[in-house]
C-alpha distance (Angstrom), angle and dihedral (degrees) to the residues before:
residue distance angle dihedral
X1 . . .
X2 3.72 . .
X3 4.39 111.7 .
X4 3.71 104.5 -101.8
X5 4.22 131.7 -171.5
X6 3.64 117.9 -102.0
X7 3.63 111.0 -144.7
X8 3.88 119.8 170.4
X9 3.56 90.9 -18.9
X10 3.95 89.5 -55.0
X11 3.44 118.3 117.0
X12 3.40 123.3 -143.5
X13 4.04 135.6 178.2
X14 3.82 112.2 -102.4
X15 3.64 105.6 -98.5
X16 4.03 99.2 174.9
X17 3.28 97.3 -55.7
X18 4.14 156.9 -18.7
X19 4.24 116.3 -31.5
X20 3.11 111.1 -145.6
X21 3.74 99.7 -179.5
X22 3.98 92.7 129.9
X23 4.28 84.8 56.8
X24 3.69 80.8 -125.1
X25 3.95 120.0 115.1
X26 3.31 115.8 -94.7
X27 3.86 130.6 -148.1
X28 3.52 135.7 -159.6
X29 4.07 114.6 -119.3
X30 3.48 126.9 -158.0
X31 4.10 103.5 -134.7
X32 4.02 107.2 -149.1
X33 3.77 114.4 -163.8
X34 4.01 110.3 -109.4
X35 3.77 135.8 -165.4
X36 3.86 135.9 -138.0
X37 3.19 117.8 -123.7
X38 4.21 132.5 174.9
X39 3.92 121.5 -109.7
X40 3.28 125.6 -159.6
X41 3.99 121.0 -152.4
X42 3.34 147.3 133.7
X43 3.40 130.1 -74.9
X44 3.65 98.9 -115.5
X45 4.00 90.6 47.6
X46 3.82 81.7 52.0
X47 3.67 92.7 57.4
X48 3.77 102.3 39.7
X49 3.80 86.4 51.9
X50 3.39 96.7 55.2
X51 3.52 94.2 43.0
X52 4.35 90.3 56.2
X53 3.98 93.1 41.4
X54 4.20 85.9 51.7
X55 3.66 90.1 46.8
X56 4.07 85.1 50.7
X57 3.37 88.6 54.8
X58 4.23 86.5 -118.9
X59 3.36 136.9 116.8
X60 3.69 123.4 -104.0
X61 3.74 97.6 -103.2
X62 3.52 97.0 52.5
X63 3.34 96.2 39.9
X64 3.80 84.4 63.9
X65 3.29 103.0 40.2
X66 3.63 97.3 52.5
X67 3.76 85.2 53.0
X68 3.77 93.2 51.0
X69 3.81 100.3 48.0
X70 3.64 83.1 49.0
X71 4.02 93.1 54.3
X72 4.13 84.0 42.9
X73 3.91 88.8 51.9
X74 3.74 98.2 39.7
X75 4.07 79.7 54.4
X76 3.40 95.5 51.9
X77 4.00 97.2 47.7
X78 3.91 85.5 54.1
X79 3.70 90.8 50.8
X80 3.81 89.5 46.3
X81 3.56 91.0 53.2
X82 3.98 102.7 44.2
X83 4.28 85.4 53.0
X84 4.05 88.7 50.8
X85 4.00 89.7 43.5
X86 3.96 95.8 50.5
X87 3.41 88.9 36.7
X88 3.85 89.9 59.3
X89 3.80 89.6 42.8
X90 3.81 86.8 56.1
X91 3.59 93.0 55.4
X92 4.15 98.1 44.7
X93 3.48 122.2 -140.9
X94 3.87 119.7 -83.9
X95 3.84 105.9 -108.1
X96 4.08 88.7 -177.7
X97 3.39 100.0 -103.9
X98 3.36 100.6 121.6
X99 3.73 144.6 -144.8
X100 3.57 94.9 -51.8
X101 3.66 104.7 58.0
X102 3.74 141.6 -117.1
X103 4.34 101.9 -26.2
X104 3.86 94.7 -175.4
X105 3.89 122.4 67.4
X106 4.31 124.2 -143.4
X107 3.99 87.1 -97.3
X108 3.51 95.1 59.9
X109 4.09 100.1 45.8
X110 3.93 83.8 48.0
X111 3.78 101.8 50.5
X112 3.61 113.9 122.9
């Protein structure tokens, strides 16, 4: 789908530049395609969904799906951060002894 403006929660197809036809600011959205897919839950999930996504003021599809690709993203910072933490385990920290190693020995620390 080609990128489109957003103004005053009309969309519009990019013509040049921003309408702002509404006198509210518009901003330029980045459409991604999407796909249907069928849910299965309860009844009383059902309801209480529908009942959150009306107080929202959203239907129940995007109430959902901005609640899922938050979940997925959420996920993905987590991942993101476990690979950077074991990845900084890997490497140690540097305890400024340099390159050449430990130059003291147990005795010496412990002399008294």
């Amino acid at each position: 789908m080609a990128p489109r403006w957003e103004c005053g929660g009309k969309a519009y197809r990019k013509l040049g530049g921003p309408l702002s036809a509404c006198g509210t600011q518009c901003q330029y959205t980045k459409f991604v395609a999407r796909k249907n897919v069928t849910l299965t839950i309860s009844e009383e999930t059902l309801r209480r969904a529908k009942h959150l996504a009306v107080e929202r003021g959203v239907s129940l599809s995007k109430f959902l799906s901005e609640h899922l690709e938050t979940f997925v993203a959420r996920d993905q910072r987590y991942e993101d951060a476990k690979r950077s933490a074991i990845a900084r385990m890997r490497r140690g920290l540097d305890l400024g002894i340099g390159d050449d190693g430990i130059r003291w020995t147990r005795d010496e620390l412990h002399e008294r």
